[in-house]
N, C-alpha and C positions, 0 to 999 in steps of 0.2 A: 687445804692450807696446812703447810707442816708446824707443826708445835713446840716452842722449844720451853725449856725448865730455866730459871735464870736464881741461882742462887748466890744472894747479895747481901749482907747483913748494914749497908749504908744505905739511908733510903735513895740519896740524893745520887747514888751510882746508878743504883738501884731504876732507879725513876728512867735516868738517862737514859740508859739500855734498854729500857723496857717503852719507852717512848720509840725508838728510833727502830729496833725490831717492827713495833708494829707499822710504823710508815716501811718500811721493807715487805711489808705483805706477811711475817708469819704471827700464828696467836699465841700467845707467850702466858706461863705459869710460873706466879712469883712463889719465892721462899726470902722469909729472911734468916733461918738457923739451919742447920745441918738436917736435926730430926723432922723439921718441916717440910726440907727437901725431899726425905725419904716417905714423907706422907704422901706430898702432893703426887709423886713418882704413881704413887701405889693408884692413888684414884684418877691419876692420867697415863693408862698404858700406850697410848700413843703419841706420848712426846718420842720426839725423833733426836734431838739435841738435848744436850744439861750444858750448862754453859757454870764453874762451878767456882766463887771464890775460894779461897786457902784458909786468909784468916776468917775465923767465925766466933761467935760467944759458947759456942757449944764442944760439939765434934767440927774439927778442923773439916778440908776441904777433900783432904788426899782421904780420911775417913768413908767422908761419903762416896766417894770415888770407890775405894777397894768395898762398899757395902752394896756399890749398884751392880761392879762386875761380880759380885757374884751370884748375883742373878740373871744379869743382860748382858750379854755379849754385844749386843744388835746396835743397843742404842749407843750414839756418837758422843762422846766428851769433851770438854775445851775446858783447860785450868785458866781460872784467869793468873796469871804473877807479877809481882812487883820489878821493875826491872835490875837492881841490886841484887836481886834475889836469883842466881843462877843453879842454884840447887832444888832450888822448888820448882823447875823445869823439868829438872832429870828426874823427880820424884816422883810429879804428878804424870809422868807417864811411864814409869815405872809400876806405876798403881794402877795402871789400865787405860791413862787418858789417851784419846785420840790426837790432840791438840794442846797449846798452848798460848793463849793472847797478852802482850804484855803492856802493863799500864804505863803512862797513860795510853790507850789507843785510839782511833779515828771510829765514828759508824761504818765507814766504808772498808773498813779493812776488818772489825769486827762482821757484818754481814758476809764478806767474802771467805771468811774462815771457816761460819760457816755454810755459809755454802757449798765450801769444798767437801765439807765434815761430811753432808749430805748426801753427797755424789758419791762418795769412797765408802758411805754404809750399805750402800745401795737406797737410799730412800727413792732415788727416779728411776732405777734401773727396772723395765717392765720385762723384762724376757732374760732367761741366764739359761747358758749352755747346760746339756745334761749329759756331759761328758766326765769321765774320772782320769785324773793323773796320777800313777803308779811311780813311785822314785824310789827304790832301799824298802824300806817297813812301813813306808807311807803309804796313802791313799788318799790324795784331794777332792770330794765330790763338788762338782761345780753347777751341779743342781741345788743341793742343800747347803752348798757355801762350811761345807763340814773338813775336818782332817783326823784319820785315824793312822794311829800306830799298833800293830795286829790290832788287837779285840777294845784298846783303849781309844777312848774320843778325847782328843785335845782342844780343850777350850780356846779358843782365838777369837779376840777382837776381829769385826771386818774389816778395819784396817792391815791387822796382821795377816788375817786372809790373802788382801792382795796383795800383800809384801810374799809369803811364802810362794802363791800361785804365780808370781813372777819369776822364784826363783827356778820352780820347779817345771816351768814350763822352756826354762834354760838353761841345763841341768852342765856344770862344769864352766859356762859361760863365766867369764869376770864382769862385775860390770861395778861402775865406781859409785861413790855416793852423789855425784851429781844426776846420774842416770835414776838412780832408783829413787831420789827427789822427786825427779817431773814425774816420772812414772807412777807412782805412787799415787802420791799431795798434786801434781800439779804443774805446771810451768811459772801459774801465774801465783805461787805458794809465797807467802810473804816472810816464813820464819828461816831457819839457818839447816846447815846439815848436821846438828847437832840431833835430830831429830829422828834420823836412820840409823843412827849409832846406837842410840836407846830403843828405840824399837828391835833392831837386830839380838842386844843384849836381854830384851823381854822375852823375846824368841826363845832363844838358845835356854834359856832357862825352862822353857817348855817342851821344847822338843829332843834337847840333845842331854845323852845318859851321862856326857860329865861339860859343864857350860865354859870351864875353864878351857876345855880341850876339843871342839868341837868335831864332828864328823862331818856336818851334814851345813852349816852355817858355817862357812869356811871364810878368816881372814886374809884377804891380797895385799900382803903388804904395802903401803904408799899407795895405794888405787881405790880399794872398795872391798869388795864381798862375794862372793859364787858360793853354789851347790855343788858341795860332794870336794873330797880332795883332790 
């Protein structure tokens, strides 16, 4: 049974989600403050999801967020945000989030978010190739789900994983951001393509020696995005 973390500081939100997960089959770990999140984390290392509100009485939400990834890569994220709120979008995945769900939402599109979150971390994935992809300075192992530049390991979300190992497995290909959407997230993905854009730009901030100018994360004007100029 996968595990997820639900941190909510409204009981009554709170409750909802946390009712309706468990009729969805997974077992769920409440939080109501930022630091509680960061507890229950510590004594549940198998939660697979954090599902993680913004506002909170403590440390905000993008907080806990930048405090998990710098521990876990692995595990999957979903900001909850307000829908006004279009900057706490670009934020909470700028800070590492895999996702973003916006209030109000349905259970059914909640569960299916993540569900996706699941699939894209690998939680169901039993077998991965033990092959490596060589591009420039890189090295993608696709046994360890790792990426080196010479002698330096670059931290990536699995998300970002499969965003580079796409790219790289299509190296000079264009391909637009409705492609790298399905591809990604999903076909049956509920949020916008706002969401390629900001992961692209999380990238390039990791992998390329100037982000403003990239080598390797190249812009296609009007279309989308490719590898290598």
């Amino acid at each position: 049974m996968r595990k997820i973390l639900v941190l909510e500081d409204e009981d009554s939100i709170r409750g909802f989600v946390v009712i309706n997960l468990k009729r969805a089959g997974y077992e769920v770990v409440e939080a109501a403050t930022g630091e509680e999140a960061l507890d229950r984390l510590a004594e549940n290392p198998d939660v697979s999801v954090a599902l993680l509100d913004i506002m909170l009485p403590d440390i905000d939400g993008f907080e806990v967020c930048r405090r998990i990834r710098a521990t876990n890569m692995n595990i999957g994220i979903i900001m909850l945000t307000a829908r006004t709120q279009e900057i706490d979008k670009v934020t909470g995945l700028m800070t590492g989030a895999d996702d973003y769900v916006t209030k109000p939402f349905s259970p059914t599109e909640l569960t299916a978010r993540i569900d996706a979150v699941c699939r894209r971390v690998g939680i169901e994935e039993n077998t991965q190739s033990k092959d490596e992809l060589r591009r420039g300075p890189f090295i993608l192992n696709m046994e360890n789900r790792t990426l080196d530049r010479g002698a330096k390991r670059i931290k990536l979300t699995q998300v970002e994983y499969t965003i580079i190992k796409l790219f790289m497995e299509s190296p000079g290909k264009p391909m637009s951001r409705e492609d790298i959407l399905h591809s990604v997230w999903g076909k049956d993905y509920f949020g916008d393509l706002k969401i390629v854009d900001v992961n692209i730009r999380r990238l390039r901030m990791k992998i390329e020696t100037d982000p403003q100018n990239p080598e390797f994360l190249c812009t296609v004007w009007g279309f989308g995005y490719k590898w290598g100029k």
